[in-house]
C-alpha positions as CSV (number, residue, x, y, z in Angstrom):
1,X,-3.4,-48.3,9.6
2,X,-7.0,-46.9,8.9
3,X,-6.0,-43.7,11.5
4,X,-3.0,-43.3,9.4
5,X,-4.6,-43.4,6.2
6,X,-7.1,-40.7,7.5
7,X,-4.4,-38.6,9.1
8,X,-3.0,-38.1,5.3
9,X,-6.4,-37.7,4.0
10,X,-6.8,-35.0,6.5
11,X,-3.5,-33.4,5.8
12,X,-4.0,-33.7,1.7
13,X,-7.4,-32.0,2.3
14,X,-6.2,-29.3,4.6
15,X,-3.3,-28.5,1.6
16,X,-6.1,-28.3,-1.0
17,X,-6.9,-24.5,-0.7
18,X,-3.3,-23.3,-0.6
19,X,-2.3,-25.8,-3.5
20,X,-5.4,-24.3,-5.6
21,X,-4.4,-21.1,-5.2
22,X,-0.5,-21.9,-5.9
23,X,-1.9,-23.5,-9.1
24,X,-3.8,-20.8,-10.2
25,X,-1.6,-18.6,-10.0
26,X,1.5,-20.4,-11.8
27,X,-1.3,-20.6,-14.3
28,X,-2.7,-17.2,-14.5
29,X,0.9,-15.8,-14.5
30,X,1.7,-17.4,-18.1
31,X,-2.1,-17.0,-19.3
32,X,-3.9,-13.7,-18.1
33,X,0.0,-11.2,-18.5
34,X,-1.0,-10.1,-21.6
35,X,-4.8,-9.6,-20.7
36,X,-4.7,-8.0,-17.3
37,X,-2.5,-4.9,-18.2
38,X,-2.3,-1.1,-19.0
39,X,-3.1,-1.2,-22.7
40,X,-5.5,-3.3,-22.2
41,X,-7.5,-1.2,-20.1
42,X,-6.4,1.7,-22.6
43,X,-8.3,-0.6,-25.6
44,X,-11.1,-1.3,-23.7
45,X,-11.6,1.9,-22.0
46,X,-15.2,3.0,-23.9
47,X,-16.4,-0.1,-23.6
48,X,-16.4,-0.3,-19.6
49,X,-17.6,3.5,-19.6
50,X,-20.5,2.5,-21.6
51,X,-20.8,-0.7,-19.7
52,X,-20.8,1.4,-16.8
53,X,-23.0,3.5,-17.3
54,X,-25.7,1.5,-18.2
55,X,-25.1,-0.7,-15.3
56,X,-23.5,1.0,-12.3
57,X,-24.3,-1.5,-9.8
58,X,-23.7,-4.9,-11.8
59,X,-20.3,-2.7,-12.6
60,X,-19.3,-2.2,-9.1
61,X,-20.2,-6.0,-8.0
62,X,-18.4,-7.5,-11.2
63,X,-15.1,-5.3,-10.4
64,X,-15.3,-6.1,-6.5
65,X,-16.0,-9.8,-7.7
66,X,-12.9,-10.1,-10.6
67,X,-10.8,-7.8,-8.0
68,X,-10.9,-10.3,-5.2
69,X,-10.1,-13.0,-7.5
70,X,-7.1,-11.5,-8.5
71,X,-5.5,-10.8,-4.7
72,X,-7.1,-14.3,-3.9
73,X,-5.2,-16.7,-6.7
74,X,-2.2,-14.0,-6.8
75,X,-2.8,-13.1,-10.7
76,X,-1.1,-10.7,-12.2
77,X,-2.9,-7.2,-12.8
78,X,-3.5,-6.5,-9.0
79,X,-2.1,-2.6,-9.7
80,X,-4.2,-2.3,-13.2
81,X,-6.9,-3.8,-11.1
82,X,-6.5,-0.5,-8.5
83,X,-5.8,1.9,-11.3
84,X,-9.5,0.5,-13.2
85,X,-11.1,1.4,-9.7
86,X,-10.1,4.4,-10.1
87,X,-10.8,4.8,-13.8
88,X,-14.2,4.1,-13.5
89,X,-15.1,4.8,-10.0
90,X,-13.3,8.0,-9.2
91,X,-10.7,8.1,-6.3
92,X,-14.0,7.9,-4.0
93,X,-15.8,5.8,-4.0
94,X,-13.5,4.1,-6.2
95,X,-10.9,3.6,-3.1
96,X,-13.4,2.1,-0.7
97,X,-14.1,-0.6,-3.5
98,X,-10.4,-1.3,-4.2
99,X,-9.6,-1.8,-0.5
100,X,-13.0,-3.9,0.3
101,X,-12.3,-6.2,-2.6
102,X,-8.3,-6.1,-1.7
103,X,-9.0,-7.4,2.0
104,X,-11.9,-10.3,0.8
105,X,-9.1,-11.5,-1.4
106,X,-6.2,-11.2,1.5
107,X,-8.9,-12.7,3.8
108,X,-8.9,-16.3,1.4
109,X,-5.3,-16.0,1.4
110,X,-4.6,-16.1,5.2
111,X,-7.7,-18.5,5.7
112,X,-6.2,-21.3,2.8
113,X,-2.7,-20.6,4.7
114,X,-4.2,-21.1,7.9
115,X,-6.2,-24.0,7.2
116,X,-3.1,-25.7,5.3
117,X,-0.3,-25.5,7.7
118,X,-0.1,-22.3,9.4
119,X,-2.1,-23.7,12.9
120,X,0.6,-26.5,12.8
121,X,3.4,-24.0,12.3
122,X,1.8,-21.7,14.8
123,X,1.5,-24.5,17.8
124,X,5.2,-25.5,16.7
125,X,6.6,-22.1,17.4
126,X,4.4,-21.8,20.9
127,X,5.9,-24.9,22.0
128,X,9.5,-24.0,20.6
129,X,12.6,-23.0,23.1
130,X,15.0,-20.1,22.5
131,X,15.1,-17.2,20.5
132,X,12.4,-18.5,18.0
133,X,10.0,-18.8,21.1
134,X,11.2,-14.9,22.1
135,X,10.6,-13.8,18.6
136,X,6.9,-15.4,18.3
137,X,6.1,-13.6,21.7
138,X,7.5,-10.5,20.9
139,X,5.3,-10.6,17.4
140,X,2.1,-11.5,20.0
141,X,2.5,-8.8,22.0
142,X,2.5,-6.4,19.3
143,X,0.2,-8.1,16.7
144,X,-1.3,-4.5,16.2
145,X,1.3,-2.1,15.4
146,X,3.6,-5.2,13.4
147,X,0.1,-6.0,11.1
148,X,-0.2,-2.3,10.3
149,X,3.6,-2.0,9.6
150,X,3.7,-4.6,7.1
151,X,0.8,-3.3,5.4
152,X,2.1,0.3,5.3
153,X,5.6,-0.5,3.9
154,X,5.5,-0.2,0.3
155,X,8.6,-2.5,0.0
156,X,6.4,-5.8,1.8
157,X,4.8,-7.7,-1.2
158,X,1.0,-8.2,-0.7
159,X,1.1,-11.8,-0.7
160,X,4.1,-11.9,2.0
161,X,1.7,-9.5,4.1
162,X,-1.2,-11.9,3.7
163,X,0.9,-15.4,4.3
164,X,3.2,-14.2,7.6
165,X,0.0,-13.8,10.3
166,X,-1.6,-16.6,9.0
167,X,1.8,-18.5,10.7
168,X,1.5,-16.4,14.0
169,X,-2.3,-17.2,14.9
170,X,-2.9,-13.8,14.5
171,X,-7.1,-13.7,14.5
172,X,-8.9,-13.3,11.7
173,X,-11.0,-10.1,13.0
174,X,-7.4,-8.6,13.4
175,X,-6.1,-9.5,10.1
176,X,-9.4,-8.3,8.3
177,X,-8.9,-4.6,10.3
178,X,-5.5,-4.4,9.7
179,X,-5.7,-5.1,6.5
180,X,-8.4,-3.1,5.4
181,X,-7.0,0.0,6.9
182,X,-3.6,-0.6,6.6
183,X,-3.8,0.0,2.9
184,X,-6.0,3.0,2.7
185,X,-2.6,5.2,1.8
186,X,-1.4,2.9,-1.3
187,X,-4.6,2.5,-2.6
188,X,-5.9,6.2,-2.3
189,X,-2.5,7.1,-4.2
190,X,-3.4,4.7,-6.9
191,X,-7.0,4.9,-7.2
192,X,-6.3,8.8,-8.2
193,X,-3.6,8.0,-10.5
194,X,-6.9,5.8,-11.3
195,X,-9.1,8.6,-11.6
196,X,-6.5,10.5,-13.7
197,X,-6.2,8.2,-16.8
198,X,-8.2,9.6,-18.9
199,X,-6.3,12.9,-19.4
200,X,-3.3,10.2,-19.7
201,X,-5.4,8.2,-22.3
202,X,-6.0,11.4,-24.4
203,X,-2.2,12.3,-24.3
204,X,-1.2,8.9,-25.2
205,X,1.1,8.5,-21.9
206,X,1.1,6.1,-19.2
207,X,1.2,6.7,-15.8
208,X,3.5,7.2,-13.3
209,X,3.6,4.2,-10.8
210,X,6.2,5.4,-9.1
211,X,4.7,8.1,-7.9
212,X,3.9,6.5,-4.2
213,X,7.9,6.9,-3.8
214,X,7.9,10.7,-4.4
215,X,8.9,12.7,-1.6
216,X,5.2,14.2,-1.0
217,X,3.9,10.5,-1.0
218,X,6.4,8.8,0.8
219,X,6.9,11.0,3.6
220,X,3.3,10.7,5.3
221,X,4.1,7.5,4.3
222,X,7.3,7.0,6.6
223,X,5.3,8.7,9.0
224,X,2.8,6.1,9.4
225,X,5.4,3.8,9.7
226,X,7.1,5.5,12.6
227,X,3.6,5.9,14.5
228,X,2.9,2.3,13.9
229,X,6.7,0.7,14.9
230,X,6.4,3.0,17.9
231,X,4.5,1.1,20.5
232,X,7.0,-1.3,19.7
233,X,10.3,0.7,20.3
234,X,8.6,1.7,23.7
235,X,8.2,-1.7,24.8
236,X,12.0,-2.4,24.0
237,X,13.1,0.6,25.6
238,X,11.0,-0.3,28.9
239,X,11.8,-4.0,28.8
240,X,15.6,-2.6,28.8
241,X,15.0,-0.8,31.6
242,X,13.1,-3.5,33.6
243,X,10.6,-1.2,34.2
């Protein structure tokens, strides 16, 4: 009874993170969506200038800080987030900051995951039979190229990216690398949409967010995408061929 009992302790307190961050976000979706958006950062735009520039250094720590917390409890305002690093940063170093912050919130995602029921899952589909087992191993051997894939395909939300390895024991050193440079393209192109705003405040517009999907974004884009996929279509091809 009493190893029962702590079993379910055990397995509540293991669920804690993940259900914290479900909360939060359920939360911050209905509280922070008028707060965390573009004409917000249009209203308060002099202020964090000024705020900026008489603190750089408590500026960059606060936005790292407030950007991690968004990608960590899944707020809302994750692009105005990149578009502010750009605004006040420039596109460098106002990209490195987006991506650093970006990854330490990805990281608490895949660690709450992990630590609430993605080692479970994980040892269930290692000891699994069949085509789930073939699709775990095919994942393992190419952890690489399938971690940078997901990052690089505009069409894989964030927090999708961030739950899936955290099922397939992927490491964390992996994840963290992957991550981290897996979203250099997306954020660059933001940060300097970013770095552009205030030419867009002074005309009154807003920016275009679609512009990762133009044909002079995109393509290099696709590119990446073969380059990663392709260690992966070799290994088909060979295991085809036996050789």
């Amino acid at each position: 009874m009493t190893d029962t009992t702590e079993t379910d302790k055990t397995g509540i307190g293991r669920m804690l993170p993940i259900l914290l961050i479900g909360t939060v976000a359920v939360a911050g979706a209905f509280t922070l969506k008028d707060y965390l958006t573009f004409q917000a950062l249009a209203d308060n735009r002099e202020a964090l200038l000024a705020f900026r520039d008489s603190n750089y250094v408590g500026t960059v720590l606060g936005f790292i800080v407030i950007y991690t917390l968004i990608v960590a409890f899944s707020l809302p305002g994750a692009m105005i987030a990149t578009l502010t690093g750009g605004f006040l940063f420039a596109t460098f170093p106002g990209a490195l900051f987006n991506m650093t912050a970006a990854t330490l919130g990805a990281t608490a995602i895949f660690m709450a995951a992990r630590w609430g029921f993605g080692e479970k899952l994980g040892a269930k589909l290692e000891a699994s039979d069949g085509m789930v087992k073939k699709i775990k191993d095919g994942i393992d051997e190419n952890q690489w190229s399938m971690l940078f894939l997901i990052r690089l395909v505009p069409a894989v939300p964030f927090f999708v990216a961030n739950l899936v390895p955290s099922f397939l024991e992927v490491p964390l050193r992996r994840f963290m690398i992957s991550t981290f440079f897996g979203i250099i393209p997306g954020s660059v192109v933001y940060t300097s949409v970013g770095a552009g705003l205030g030419a867009v405040f002074e005309r009154g517009e807003t920016p275009n967010l679609g512009i990762i999907f133009e044909p002079q974004i995109i393509g290099p884009i696709i590119g990446l995408c073969v380059l990663a996929a392709l260690p992966i279509l070799i290994k088909a091809v060979r295991g085809k061929q036996g050789l």
